[in-house]
N, C-alpha and C positions, 0 to 999 in steps of 0.2 A: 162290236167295238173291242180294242184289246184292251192291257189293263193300261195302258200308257193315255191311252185316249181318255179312260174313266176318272184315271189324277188330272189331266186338265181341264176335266167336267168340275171335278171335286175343288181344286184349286180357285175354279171361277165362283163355283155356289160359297165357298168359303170365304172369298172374297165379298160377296153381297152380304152374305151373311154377317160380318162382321161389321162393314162401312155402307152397306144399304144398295141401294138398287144404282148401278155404273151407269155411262154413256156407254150408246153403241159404239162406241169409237173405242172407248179402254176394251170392252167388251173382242170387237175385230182386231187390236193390238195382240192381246194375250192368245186368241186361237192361230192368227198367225207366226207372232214372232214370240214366244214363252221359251223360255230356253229348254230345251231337251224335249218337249211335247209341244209345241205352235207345227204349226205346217210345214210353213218353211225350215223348220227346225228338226221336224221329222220324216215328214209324207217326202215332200219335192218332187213330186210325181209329173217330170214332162216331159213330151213327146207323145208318138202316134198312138205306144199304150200306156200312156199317162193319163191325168187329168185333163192335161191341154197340151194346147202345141205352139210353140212362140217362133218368130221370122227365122230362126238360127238354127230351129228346128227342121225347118223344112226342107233346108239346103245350104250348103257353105256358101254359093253364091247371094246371098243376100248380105253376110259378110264380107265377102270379096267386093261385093258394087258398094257399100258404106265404107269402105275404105277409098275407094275412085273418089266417095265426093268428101270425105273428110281432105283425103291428100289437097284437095284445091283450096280448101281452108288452114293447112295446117302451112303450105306455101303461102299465104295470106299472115300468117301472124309468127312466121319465119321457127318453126320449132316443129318436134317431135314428140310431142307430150299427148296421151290422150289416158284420157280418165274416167272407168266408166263405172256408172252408178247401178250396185242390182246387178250385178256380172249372172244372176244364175250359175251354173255349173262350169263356165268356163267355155262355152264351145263358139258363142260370138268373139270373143276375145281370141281364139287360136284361130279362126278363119282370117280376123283383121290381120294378126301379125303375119302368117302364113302368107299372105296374100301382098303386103308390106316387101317382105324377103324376095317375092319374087322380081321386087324393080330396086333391091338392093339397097330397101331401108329399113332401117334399125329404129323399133319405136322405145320411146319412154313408155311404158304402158304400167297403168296404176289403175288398181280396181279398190271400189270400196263395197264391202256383202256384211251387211247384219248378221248373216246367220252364219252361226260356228260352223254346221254342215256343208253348206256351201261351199266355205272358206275352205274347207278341207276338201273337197271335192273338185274344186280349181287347184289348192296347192296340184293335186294327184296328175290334174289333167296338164296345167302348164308350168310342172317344176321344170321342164328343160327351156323354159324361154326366162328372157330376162323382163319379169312380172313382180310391180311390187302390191302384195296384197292388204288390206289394210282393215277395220272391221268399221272406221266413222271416218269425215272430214277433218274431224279433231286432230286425227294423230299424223296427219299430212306435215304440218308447220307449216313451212316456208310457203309463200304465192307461189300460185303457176302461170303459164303460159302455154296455149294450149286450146283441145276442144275437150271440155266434158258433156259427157253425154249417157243416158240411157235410153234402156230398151223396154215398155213396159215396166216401171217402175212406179210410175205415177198411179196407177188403176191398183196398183197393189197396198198404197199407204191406207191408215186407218181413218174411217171419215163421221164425221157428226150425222146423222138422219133428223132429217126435220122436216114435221107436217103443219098443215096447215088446216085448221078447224075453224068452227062459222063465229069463235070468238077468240081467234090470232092463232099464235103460231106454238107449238109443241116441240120439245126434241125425244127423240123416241130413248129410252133408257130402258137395262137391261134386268132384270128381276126374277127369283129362283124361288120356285112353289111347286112342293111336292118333288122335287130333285128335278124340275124341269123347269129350260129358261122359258120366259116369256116378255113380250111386250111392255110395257110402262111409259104412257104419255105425259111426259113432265110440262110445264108451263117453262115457255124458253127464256131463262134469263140470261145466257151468257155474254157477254157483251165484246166477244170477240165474232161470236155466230151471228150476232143479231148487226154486228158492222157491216161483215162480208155481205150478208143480205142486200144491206139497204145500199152499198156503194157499187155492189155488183147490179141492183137495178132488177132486184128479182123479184117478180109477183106470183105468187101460187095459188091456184084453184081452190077451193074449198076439198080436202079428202087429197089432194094432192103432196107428194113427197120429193125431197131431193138431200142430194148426198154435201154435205160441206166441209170441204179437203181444206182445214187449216195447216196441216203437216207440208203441203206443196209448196207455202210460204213459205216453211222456214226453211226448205231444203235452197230455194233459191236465194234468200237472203246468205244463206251460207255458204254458195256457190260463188255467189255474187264477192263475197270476199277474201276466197282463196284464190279466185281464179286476178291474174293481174293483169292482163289481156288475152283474148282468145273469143271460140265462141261457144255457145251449149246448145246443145242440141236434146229434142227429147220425142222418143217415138211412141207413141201410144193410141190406144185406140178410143174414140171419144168422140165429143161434136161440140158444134158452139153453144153458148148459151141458149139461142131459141130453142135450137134442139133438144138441149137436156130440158127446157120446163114446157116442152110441146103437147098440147090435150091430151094426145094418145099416149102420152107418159106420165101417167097419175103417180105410178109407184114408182120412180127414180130406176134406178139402172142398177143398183144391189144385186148381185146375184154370186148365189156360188159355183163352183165346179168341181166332178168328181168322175173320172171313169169319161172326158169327154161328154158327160151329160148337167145339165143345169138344175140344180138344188135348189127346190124353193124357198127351203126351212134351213137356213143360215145358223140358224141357233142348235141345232140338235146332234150335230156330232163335231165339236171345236175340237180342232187339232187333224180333221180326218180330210175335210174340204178347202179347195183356194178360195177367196174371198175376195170379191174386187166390185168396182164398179168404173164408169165410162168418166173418161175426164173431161171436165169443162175446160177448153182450149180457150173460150174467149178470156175466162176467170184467170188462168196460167199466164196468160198476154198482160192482163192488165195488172196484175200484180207486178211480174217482170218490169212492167214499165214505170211504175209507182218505183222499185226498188232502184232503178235507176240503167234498167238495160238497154240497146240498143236492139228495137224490134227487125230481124233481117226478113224474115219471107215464115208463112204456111201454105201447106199443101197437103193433098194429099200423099199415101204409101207410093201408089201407083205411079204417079208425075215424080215424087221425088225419084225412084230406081230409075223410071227409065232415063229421066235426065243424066243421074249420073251414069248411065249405062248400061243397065243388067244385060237385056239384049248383045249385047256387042260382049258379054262373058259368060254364053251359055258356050258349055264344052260338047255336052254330050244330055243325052235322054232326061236322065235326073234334073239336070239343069232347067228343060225345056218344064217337067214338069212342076218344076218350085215354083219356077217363074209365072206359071199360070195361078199358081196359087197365092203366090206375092204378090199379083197386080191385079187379077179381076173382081169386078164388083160385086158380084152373086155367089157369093158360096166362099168368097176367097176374102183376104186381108186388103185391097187394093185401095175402097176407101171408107172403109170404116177407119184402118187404121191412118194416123192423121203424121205431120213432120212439122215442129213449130221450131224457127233457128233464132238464135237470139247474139250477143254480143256482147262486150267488152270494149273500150278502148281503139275498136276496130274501123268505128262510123258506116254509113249508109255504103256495104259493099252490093254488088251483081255475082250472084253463087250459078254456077251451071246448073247443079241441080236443085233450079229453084225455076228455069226460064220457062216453064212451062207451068207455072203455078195457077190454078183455076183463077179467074178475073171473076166469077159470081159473088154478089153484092154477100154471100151467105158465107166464104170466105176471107169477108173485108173485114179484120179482127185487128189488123195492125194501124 
């Protein structure tokens, strides 16, 4: 490790140290977003010789078809606004607009990025378009009109770990012995963890884990109020509830990345690895719909492209090869990664690319 990575080892033991043993969640806050040493703060390691590789990554036509099915929403709630959450570096956002220009429209486009880096890596990338960049929802003001949306955002917030033992339920918290972190099973009191539980209808194994994204609530409740009509859209990779507390899922979906390869031991180099875990699409539904959204369609990656029509915008070789890697099942993002649309103001609309949305009872979340 360099010395950068050893100050946010030192910074976190310092922290236990002084206030006692943290949640996993403050814990994956500080190695991802710590200003000047979190990951995203420093590492930002993506593409083919990154850590990983995210849809925007793989070819500009996965932006060029997100704009095919955004434009038929964006003529749905009569404006030009899109606003996307978690911009990464910038390169989904210049595919959108690029691709915008070429049928001679002019987007509102507003990004909101946590990380200073980031921010700075977007200004570099899209200082010649007209991009307004912002660092929260906060500094927005006024409502919009509009679609916001993200791209893998969701799998990257910081999440509670919660087991389950043969006399109730535990949240795993994080504690520094010998200059090294480790485990700490707390008895769960929180009484916002222990809500999400019981309303979400979750039952665990005995030695069984799972991940709980309070942060996803507030990002929608806060969506929910800037936005004054339009729709949100959010792409991520994840499953429904059964899936996330399925047998052969004892230990939850936590995992890190580095070098393209999967980190078992999360805790041992903060600041050095991404850190994410698989979203619960039914959890993100029912919240939406508790806050007060308008549930439009899920699907999967795969159905959502080709409805909007990736196929009918492959140019040339590169294309053919993204597009195999954006839609197939085995090896590819086609349906692991998931498309959950949601609304505003909008009522029960028919989206193109949504008409081919899987009918399996395992899909039925809305």
């Amino acid at each position: 490790m360099n010395g950068d990575r050893n100050i946010l080892k030192e910074l976190i033991a310092e922290r236990i140290k002084e206030n006692g043993p943290i949640s996993f969640r403050e814990f994956m806050e500080m190695a991802l977003y710590y200003p000047k040493f979190g990951y995203y703060e420093k590492e930002v390691s993506i593409g083919k010789t990154g850590d990983f590789v995210t849809s925007p990554k793989v070819g500009s036509i996965f932006g060029r078809t997100l704009f095919k099915a955004f434009r038929e929403m964006l003529e749905i709630v009569e404006s030009n606004t899109l606003l996307e959450l978690g911009a990464g570096d910038g390169t989904l956002a210049e595919d959108i607009i690029l691709k915008a220009k070429e049928i001679n429209i002019e987007l509102d486009y507003i990004i909101i990025e946590k990380s200073e880096k980031l921010r700075r890596m977007i200004r570099n990338k899209l200082g010649k378009y007209r991009v307004k960049i912002l660092k929260s929802l906060e500094e927005i003001g006024d409502k919009i009109s509009g679609i916001i949306f993200s791209n893998e955002l969701i799998d990257a917030l910081p999440v509670h770990i919660v087991e389950r033992e043969k006399d109730g339920l535990y949240e795993i918290f994080i504690d520094c012995k010998d200059g090294e972190f480790e485990e700490l099973k707390v008895k769960l009191k929180d009484k916002r963890i222990i809500s999400y539980i019981n309303e979400m209808g979750i039952e665990l194994r005995d030695g069984q884990r799972i991940e709980v994204n309070l942060d996803a609530e507030k990002i929608l409740a806060s969506i929910y109020e800037i936005l004054e009509k339009g729709f949100v859209v959010f792409i991520d990779y994840g499953y429904i509830a059964e899936e996330i507390t399925a047998p052969y899922r004892l230990k939850g979906t936590l995992r890190g990345f580095k070098g393209h390869r999967i980190v078992d031991d999360v805790l041992k180099e903060p600041g050095s690895i991404d850190i994410t875990s698989s979203v619960n699409f039914t959890a993100l539904a029912k919240l939406a719909k508790e806050i007060g959204y308008e549930l439009i369609g899920f699907t999967n990656q795969a159905n959502f492209l080709v409805d909007a029509g990736i196929l009918e915008e492959i140019r040339n070789e590169d294309d053919i090869k993204a597009v195999k890697y954006l839609i197939l099942p085995n090896g590819g993002m086609g349906e692991v990664f998931k498309v959950l649309i949601l609304a505003k103001g909008i009522g029960k609309v028919h989206l193109s690319s949504l008409k081919n949305a899987p009918k399996r009872p395992s899909f039925n979340i809305l």
